[in-house]
C-alpha positions in Angstrom: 77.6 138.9 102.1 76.7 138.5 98.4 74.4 140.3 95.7 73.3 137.8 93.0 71.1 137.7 89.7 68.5 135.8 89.1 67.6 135.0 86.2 65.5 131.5 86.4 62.4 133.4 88.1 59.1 133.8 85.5 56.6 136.4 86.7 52.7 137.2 85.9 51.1 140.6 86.2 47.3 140.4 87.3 45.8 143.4 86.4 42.1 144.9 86.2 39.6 146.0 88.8 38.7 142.7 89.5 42.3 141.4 90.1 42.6 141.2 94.0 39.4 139.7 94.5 40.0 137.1 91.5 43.0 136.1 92.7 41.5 135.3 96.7 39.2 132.8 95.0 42.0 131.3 93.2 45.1 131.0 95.5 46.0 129.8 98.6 47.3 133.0 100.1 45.0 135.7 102.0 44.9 138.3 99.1 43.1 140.7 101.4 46.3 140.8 102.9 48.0 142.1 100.2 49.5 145.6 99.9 52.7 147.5 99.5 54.5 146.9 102.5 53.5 143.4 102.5 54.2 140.7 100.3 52.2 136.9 100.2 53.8 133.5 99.4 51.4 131.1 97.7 50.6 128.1 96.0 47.8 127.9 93.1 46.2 124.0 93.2 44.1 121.7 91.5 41.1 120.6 92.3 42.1 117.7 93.9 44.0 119.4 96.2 47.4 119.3 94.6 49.9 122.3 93.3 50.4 123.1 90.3 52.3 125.7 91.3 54.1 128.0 93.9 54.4 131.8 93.5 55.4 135.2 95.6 52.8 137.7 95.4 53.9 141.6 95.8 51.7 144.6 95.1 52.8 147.3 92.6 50.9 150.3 92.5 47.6 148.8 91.0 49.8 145.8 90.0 49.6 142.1 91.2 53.4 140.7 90.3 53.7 136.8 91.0 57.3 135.7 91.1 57.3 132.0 90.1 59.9 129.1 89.0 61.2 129.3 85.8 58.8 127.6 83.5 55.3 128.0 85.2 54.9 131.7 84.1 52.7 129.8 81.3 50.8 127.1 83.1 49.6 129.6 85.6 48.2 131.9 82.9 46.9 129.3 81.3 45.2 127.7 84.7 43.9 130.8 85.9 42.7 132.0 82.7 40.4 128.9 82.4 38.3 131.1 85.5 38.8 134.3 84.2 36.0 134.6 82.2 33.8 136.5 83.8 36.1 138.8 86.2 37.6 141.9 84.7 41.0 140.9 85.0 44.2 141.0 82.9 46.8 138.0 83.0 50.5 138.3 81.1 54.0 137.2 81.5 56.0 140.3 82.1 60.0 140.1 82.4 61.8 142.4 84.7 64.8 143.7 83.4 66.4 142.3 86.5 66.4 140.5 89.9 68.7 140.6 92.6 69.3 138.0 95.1 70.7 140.1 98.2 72.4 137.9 101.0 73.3 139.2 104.4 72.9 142.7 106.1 76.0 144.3 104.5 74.3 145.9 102.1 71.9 147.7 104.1 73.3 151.2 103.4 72.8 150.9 100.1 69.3 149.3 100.3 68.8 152.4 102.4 69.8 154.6 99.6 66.7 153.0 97.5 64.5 153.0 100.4 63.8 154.6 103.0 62.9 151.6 105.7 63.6 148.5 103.6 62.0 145.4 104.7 63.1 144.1 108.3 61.0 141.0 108.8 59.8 138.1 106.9 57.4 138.8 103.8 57.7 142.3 104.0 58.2 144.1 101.3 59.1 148.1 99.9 57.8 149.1 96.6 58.6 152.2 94.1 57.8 153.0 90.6 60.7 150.9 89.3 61.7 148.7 92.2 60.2 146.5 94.6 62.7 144.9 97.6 61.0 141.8 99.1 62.4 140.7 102.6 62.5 136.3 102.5 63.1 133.4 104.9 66.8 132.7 105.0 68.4 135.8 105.6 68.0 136.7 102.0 66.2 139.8 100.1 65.2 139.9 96.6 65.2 143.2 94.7 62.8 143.4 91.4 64.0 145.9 89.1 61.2 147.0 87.0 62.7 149.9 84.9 65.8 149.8 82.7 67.2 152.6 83.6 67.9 151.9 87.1 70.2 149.2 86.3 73.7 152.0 85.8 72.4 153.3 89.2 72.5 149.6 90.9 75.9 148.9 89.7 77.1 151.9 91.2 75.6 151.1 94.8 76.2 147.2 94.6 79.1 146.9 92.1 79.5 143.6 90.0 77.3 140.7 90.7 77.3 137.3 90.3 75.8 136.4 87.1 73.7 133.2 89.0 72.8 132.2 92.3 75.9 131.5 94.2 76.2 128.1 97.4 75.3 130.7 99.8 72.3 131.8 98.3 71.0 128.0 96.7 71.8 127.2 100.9 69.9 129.9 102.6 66.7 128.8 100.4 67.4 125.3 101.2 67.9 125.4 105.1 65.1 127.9 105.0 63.5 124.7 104.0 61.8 126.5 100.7 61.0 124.2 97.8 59.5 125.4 94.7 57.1 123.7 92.5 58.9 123.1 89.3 57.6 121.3 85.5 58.8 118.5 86.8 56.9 118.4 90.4 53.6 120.0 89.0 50.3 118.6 90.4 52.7 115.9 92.1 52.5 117.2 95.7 49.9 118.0 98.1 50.6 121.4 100.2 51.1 119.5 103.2 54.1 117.3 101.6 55.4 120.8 100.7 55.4 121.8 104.4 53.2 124.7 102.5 50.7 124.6 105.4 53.5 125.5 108.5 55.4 128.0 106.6 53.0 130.3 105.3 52.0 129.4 102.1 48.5 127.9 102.8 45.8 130.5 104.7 43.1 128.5 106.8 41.6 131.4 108.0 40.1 132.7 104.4 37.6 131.8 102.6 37.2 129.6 99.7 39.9 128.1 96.7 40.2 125.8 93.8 41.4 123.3 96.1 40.6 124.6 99.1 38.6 121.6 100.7 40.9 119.1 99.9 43.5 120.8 101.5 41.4 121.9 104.5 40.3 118.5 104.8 43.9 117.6 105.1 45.0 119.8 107.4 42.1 119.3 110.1 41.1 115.6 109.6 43.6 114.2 108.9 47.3 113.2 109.8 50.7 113.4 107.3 52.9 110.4 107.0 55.3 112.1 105.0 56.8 115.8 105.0 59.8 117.8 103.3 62.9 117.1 105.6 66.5 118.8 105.4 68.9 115.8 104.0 72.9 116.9 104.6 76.1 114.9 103.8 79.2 114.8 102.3 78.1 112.8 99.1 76.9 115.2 96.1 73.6 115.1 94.4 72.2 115.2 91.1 68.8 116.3 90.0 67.8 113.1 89.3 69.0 111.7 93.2 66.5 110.2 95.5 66.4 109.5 99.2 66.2 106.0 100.1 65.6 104.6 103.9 66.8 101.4 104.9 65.1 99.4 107.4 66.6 95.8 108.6 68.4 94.6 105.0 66.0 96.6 102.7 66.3 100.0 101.2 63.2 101.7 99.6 62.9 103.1 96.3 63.0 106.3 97.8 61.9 110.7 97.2 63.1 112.4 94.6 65.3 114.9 95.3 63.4 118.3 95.0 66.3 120.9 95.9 69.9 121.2 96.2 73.3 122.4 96.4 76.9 120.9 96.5 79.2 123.1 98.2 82.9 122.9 98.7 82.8 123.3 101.9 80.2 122.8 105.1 78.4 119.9 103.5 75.9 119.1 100.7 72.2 120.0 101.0 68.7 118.8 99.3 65.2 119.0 100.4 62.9 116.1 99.7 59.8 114.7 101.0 60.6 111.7 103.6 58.2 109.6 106.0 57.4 111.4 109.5 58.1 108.2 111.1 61.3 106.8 110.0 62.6 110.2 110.6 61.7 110.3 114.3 62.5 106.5 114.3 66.5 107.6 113.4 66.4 105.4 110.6 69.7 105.6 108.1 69.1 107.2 105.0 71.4 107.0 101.9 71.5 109.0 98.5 70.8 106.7 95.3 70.5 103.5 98.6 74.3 103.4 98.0 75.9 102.6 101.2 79.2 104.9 101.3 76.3 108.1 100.6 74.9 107.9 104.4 72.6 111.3 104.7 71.2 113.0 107.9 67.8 114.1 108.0 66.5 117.2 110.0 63.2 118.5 110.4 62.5 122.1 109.3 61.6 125.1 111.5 59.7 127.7 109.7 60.4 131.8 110.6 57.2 134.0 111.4 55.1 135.6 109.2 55.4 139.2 109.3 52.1 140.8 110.3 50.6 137.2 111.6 46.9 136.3 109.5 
């Protein structure tokens, strides 16, 4: 459907024998796990249980690259470096000449072209000396163009590109129900409120994480009130909108918005964090708690993991 670039991403390369197994005692994802045909989603948290951060994790050769939002590059170097001390390990922001945001299946030929057996399910991934193709939720593929060069040769099989993530792409994220962990939203959330535990970012089955109690503790004892919720409707958001629920006469203060687009057509989306309850209980929600901006809210269903855990 449509090949975009994307150019807010920031990414860390973790290098040094002692890479992998650094890394499974810092993040949330099974490192283990990790190889070239298989790519890890993953959050890195405080130790109160809280992320500071959100990240895709693919293998290159020797290489751990972590995709992350644009402005965390630093704070995760600078968080994971703080246990770094005594592991032989190498931590720097790198910059890929470019990344692709690939939409639909009309481009499998030429994804064929630069590999053999691209990715087909969710999380897997297909790596070469100056490419890796990651398959994500949505519908959606993202390539990571690591040399220079290859750039004249993706142009021919792709042709022009939008210069930014277009509706289509911003959507497929959204109702993929996939929010990042921004400046802005740092340390703010716990995994569950992310829905980070039922779509693959938290691991329960390894072992232990900065953070890992807390948000095992969370997960097995006890029981969310609130969770990240699909919000649709015809009235457009800002980045600074929140979510407000009325009950009888009152409105609440209400959820930042965390995520969204505004499309000309089809319906406006966001992602926020909303109570469980008044959810299930149909309550109205509004954008802003202004009357004429009525919103629906729909729960999220997560696709499978490729590979299971």
């Amino acid at each position: 459907m449509s090949v975009c670039a994307l150019p807010e991403h920031e990414f860390v390369q973790v290098d040094g024998p002692d890479a992998r197994k650094f890394l499974q005692g810092q993040v949330s994802c099974n490192v283990d796990l990790l190889s070239e045909t298989r790519s890890l989603p993953g959050a890195l948290c405080n130790l109160k249980g809280r992320a500071i951060a959100d990240f895709h994790l693919a293998q290159t050769g020797d290489t751990c690259l972590m995709q992350t939002t644009g402005g965390m590059a630093e704070k995760i170097i600078a968080t994971l470096s703080r246990y770094a001390v005594f592991s032989r390990v190498e931590l720097r922001r790198v910059e890929p000449p470019l990344v692709l945001g690939i939409l639909g299946d009309d481009f499998e030929a030429a994804l064929t072209r630069l590999f053999p057996e691209p990715p087909a399910a969710v999380n897997e991934s297909a790596v070469s000396a100056q490419m890796c193709l990651l398959r994500l939720a949505g519908g959606r593929r993202e390539l990571w163009c690591l040399d220079e060069a290859m750039i004249p040769s993706l142009r021919e099989l792709f042709g022009e590109w939008r210069s930014n993530p277009g509706h289509d792409w911003l959507a497929a994220g959204i109702e993929a129900g996939v929010a990042h962990v921004g400046p802005a939203s740092s340390e703010q959330y716990t995994p569950q409120l992310l829905n980070y535990d039922i779509s693959g970012v938290i691991n329960f089955s390894k072992g232990c994480y900065t953070g890992q109690e807390v948000v095992a503790r969370m997960h097995f004892r006890g029981k969310p009130k609130k969770r990240l919720f699909l919000f649709s409707g015809e009235a457009e958001f800002a980045a600074d909108s929140r979510i407000c629920a009325r009950s009888g006469a009152a409105t609440d203060k209400g959820e930042p918005v965390l995520v969204h687009v505004n499309r000309s057509r089809g319906g406006n989306l966001a992602l926020a964090v909303a109570n469980i309850q008044a959810v299930a209980e149909g309550r109205p929600w509004y954008l802003d708690g202004r009357a004429e901006a009525l919103l629906q809210a729909t729960p999220l269903a997560y696709e499978c993991i490729a590979g299971g855990d």
